[in-house]
CHARMM internal coordinates of N, CA and C (Angstrom, degrees):
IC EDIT
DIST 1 N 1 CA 1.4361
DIST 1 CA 1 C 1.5213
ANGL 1 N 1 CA 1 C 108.91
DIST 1 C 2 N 1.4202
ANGL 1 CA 1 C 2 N 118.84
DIHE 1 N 1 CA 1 C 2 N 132.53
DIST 2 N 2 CA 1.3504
ANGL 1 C 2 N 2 CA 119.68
DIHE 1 CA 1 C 2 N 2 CA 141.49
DIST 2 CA 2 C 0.9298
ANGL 2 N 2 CA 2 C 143.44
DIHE 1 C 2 N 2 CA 2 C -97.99
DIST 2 C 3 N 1.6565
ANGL 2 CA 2 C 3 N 120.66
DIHE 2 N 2 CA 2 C 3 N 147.96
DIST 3 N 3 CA 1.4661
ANGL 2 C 3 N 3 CA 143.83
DIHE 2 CA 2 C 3 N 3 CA -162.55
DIST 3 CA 3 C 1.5996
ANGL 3 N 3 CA 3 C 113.65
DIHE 2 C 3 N 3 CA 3 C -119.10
DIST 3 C 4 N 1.4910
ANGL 3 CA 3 C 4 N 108.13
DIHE 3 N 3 CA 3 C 4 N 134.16
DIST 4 N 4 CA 1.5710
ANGL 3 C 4 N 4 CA 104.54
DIHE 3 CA 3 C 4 N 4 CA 179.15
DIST 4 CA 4 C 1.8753
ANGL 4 N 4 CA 4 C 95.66
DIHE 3 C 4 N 4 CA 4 C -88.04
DIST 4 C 5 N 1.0431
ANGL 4 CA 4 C 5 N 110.77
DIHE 4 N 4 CA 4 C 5 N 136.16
DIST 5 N 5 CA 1.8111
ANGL 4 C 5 N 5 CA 119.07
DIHE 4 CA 4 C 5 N 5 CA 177.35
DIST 5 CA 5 C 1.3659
ANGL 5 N 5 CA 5 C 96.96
DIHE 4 C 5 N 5 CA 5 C -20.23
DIST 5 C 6 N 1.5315
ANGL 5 CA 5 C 6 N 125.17
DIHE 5 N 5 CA 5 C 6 N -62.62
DIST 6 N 6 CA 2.0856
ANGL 5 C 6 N 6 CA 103.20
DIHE 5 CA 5 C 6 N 6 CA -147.03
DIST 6 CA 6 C 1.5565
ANGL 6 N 6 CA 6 C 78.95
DIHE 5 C 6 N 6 CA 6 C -101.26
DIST 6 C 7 N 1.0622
ANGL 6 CA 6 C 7 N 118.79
DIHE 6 N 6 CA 6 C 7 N 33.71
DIST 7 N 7 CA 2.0437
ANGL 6 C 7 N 7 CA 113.40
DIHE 6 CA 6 C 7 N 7 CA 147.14
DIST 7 CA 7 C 1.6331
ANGL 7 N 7 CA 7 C 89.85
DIHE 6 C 7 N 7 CA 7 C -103.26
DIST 7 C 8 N 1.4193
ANGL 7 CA 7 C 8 N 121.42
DIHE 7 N 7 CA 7 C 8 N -48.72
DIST 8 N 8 CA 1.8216
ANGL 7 C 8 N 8 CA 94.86
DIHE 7 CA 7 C 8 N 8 CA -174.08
DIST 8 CA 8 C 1.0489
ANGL 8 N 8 CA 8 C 114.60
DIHE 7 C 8 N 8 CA 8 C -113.84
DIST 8 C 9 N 1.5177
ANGL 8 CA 8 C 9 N 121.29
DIHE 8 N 8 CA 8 C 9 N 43.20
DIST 9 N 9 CA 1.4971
ANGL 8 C 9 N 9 CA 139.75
DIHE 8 CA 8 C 9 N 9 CA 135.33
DIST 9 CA 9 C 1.8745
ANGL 9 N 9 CA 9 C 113.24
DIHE 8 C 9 N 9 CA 9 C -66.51
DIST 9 C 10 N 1.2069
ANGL 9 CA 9 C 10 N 110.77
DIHE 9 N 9 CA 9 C 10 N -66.33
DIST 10 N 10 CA 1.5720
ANGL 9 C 10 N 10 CA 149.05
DIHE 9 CA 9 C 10 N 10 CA 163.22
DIST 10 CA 10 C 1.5088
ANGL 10 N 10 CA 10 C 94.01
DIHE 9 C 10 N 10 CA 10 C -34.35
DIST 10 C 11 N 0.8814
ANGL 10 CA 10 C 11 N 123.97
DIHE 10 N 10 CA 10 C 11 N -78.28
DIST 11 N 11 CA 1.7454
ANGL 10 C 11 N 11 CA 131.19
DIHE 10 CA 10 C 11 N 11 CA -174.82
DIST 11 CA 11 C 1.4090
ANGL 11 N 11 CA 11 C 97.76
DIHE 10 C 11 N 11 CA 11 C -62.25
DIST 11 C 12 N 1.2334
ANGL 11 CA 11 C 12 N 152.54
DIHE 11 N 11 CA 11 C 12 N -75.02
DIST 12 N 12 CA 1.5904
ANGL 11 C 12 N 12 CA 157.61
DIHE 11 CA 11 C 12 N 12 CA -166.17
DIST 12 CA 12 C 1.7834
ANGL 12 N 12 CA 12 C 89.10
DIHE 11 C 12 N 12 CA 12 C -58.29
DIST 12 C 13 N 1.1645
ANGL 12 CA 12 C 13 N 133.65
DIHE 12 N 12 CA 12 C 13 N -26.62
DIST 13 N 13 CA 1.8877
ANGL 12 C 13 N 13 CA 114.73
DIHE 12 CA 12 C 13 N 13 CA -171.74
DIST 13 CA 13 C 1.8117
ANGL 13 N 13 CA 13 C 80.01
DIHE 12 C 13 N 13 CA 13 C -86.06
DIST 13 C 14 N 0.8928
ANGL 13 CA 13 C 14 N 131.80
DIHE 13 N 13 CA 13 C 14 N -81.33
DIST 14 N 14 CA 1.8438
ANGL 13 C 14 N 14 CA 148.77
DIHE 13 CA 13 C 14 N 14 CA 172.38
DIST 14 CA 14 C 1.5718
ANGL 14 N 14 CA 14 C 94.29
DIHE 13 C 14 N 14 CA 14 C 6.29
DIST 14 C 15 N 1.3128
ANGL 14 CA 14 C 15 N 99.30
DIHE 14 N 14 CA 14 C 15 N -78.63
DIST 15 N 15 CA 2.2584
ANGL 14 C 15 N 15 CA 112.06
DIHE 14 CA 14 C 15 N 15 CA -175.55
DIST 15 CA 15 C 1.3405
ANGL 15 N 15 CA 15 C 98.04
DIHE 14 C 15 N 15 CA 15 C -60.67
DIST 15 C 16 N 0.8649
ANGL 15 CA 15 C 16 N 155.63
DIHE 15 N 15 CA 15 C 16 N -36.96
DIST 16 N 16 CA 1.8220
ANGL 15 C 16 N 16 CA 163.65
DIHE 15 CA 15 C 16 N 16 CA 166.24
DIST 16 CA 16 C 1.4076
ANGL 16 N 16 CA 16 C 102.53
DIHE 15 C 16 N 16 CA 16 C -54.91
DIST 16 C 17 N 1.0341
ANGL 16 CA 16 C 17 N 126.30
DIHE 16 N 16 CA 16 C 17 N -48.81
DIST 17 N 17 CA 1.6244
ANGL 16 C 17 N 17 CA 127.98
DIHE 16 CA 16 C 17 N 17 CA -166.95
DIST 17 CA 17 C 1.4931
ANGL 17 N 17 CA 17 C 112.85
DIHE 16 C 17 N 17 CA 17 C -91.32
DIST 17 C 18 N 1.4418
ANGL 17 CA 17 C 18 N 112.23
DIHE 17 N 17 CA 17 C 18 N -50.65
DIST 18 N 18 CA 1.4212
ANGL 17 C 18 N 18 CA 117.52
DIHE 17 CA 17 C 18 N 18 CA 174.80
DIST 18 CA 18 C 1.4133
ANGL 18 N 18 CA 18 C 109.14
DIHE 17 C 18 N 18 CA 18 C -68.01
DIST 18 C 19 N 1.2354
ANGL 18 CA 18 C 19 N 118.10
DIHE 18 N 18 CA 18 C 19 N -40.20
DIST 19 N 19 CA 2.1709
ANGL 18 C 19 N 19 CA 126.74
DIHE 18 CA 18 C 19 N 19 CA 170.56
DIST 19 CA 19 C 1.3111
ANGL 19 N 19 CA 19 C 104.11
DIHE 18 C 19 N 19 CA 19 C -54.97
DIST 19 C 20 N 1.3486
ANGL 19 CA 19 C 20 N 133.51
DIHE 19 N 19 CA 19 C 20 N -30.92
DIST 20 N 20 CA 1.4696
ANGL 19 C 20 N 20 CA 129.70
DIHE 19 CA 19 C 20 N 20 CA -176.81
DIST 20 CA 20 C 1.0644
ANGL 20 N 20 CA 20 C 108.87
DIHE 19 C 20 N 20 CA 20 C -138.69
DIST 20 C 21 N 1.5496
ANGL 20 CA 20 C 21 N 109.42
DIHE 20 N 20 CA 20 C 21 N 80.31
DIST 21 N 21 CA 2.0234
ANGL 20 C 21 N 21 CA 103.35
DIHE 20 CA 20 C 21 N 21 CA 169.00
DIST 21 CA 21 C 1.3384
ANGL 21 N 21 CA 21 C 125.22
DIHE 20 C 21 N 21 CA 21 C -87.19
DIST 21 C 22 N 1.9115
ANGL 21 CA 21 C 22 N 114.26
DIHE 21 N 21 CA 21 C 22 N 1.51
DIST 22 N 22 CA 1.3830
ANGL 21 C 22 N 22 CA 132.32
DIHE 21 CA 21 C 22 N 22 CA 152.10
DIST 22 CA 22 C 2.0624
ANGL 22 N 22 CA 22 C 111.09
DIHE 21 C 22 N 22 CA 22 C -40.61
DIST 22 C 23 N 1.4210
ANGL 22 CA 22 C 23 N 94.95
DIHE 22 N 22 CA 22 C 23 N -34.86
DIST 23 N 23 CA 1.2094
ANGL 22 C 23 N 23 CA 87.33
DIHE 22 CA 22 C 23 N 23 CA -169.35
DIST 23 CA 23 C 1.7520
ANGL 23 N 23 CA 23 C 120.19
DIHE 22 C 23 N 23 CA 23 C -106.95
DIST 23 C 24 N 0.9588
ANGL 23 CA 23 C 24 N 112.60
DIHE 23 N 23 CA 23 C 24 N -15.73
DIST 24 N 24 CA 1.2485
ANGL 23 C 24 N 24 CA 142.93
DIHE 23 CA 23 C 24 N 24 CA -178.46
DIST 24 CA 24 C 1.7152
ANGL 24 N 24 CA 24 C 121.28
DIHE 23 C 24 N 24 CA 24 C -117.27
DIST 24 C 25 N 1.2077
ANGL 24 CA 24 C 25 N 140.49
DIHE 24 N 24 CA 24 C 25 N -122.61
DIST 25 N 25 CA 1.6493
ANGL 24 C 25 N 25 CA 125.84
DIHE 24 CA 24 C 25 N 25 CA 151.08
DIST 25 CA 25 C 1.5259
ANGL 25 N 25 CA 25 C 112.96
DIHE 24 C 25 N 25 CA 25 C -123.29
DIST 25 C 26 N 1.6747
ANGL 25 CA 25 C 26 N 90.56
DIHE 25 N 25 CA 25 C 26 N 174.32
DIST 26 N 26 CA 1.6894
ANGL 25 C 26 N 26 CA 84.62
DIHE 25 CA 25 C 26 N 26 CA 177.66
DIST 26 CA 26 C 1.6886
ANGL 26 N 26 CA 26 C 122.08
DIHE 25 C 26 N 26 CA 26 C -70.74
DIST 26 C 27 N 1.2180
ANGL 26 CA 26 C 27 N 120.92
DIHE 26 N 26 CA 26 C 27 N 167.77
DIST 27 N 27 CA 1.0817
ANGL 26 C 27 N 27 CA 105.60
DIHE 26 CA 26 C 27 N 27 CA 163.20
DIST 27 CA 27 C 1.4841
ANGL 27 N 27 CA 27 C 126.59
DIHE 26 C 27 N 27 CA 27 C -105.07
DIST 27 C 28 N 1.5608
ANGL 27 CA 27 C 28 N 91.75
DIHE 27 N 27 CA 27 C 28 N 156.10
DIST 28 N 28 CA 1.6240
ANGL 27 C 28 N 28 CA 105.89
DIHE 27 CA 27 C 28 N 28 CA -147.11
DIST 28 CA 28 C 2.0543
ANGL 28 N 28 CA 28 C 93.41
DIHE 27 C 28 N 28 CA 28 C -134.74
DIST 28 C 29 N 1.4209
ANGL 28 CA 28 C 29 N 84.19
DIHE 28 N 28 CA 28 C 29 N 169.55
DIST 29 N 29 CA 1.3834
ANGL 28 C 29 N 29 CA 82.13
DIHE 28 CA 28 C 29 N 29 CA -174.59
DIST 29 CA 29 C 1.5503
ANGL 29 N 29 CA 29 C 110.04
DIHE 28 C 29 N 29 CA 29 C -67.58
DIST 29 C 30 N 1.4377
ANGL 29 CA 29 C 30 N 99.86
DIHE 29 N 29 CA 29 C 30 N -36.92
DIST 30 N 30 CA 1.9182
ANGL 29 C 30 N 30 CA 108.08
DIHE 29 CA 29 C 30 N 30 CA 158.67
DIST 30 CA 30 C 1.4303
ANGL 30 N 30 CA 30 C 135.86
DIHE 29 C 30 N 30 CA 30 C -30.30
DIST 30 C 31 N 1.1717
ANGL 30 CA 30 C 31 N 61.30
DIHE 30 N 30 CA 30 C 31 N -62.28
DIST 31 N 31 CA 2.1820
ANGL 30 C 31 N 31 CA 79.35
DIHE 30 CA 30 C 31 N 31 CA 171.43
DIST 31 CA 31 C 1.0830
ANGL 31 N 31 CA 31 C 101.60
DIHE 30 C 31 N 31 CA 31 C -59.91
DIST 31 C 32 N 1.3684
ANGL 31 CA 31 C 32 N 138.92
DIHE 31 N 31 CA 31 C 32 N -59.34
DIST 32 N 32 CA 1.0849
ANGL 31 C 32 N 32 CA 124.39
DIHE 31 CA 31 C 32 N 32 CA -166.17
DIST 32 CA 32 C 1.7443
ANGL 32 N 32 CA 32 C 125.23
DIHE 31 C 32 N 32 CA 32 C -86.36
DIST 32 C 33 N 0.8413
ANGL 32 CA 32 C 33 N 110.32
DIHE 32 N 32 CA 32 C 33 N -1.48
DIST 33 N 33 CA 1.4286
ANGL 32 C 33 N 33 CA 136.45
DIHE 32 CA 32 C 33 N 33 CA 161.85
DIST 33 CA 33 C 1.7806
ANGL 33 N 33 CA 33 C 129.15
DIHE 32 C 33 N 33 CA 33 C -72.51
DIST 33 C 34 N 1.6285
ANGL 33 CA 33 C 34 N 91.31
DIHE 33 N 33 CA 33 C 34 N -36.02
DIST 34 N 34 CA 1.5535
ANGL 33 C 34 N 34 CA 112.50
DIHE 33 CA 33 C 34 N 34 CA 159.91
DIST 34 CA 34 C 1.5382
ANGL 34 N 34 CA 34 C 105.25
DIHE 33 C 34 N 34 CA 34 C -83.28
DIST 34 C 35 N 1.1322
ANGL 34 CA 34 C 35 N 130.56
DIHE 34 N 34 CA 34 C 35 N -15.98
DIST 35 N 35 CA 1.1627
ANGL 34 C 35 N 35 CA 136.64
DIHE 34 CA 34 C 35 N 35 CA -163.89
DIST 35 CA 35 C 1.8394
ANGL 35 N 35 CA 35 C 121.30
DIHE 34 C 35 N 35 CA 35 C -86.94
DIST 35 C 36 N 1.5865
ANGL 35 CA 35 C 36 N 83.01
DIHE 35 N 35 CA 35 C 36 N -45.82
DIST 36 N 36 CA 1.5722
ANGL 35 C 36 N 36 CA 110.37
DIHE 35 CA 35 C 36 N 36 CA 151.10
DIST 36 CA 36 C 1.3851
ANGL 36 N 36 CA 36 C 143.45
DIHE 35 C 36 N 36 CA 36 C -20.84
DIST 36 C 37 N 1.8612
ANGL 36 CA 36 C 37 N 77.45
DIHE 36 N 36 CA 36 C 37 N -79.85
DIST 37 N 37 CA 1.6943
ANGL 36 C 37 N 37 CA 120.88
DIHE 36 CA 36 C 37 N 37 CA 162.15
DIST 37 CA 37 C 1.6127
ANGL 37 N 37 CA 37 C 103.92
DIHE 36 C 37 N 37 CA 37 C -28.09
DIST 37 C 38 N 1.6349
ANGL 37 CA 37 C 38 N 103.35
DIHE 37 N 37 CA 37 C 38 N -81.53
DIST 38 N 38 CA 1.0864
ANGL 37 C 38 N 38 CA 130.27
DIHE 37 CA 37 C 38 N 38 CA -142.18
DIST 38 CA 38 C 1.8046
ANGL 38 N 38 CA 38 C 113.35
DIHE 37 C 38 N 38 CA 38 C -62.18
DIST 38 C 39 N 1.6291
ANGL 38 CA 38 C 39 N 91.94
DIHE 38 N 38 CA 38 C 39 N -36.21
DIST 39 N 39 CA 1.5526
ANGL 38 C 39 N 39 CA 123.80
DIHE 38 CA 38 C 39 N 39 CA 176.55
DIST 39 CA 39 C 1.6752
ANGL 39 N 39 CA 39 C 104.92
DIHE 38 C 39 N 39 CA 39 C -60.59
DIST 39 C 40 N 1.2518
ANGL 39 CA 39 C 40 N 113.87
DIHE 39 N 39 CA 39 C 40 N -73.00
DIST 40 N 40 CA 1.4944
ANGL 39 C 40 N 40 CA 136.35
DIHE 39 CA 39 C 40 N 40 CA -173.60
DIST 40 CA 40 C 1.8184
ANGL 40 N 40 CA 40 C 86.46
DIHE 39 C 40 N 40 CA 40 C -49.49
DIST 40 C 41 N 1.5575
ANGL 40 CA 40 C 41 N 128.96
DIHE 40 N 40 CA 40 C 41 N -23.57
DIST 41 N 41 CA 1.9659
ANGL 40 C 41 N 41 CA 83.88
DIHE 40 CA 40 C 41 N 41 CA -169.26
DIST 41 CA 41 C 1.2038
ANGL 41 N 41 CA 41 C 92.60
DIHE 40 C 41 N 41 CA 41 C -125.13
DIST 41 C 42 N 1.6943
ANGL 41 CA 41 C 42 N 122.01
DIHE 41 N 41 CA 41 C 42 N 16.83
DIST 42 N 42 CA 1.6827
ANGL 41 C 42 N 42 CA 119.51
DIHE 41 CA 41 C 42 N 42 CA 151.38
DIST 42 CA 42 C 1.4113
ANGL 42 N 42 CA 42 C 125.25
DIHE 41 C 42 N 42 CA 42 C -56.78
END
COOR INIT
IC SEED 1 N 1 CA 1 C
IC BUILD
């Protein structure tokens, strides 16, 4: 598959955030729902 950079900028912050919710929050159905959002209008 190809990706334009701030599609796998966008995707690499996403696997970083959801891989460490120690550092950031847990994940929630929210989160991932904002996550969605955010994905779908990249």
């Amino acid at each position: 598959m190809e990706f334009d950079e701030p599609d796998v900028d966008l995707l690499t912050q996403f696997l970083f955030e959801v891989s460490t919710p120690e550092l950031f929050e847990p994940v929630t159905v929210d989160v991932c729902r904002r996550w969605i959002d955010r994905l779908a209008q990249a």
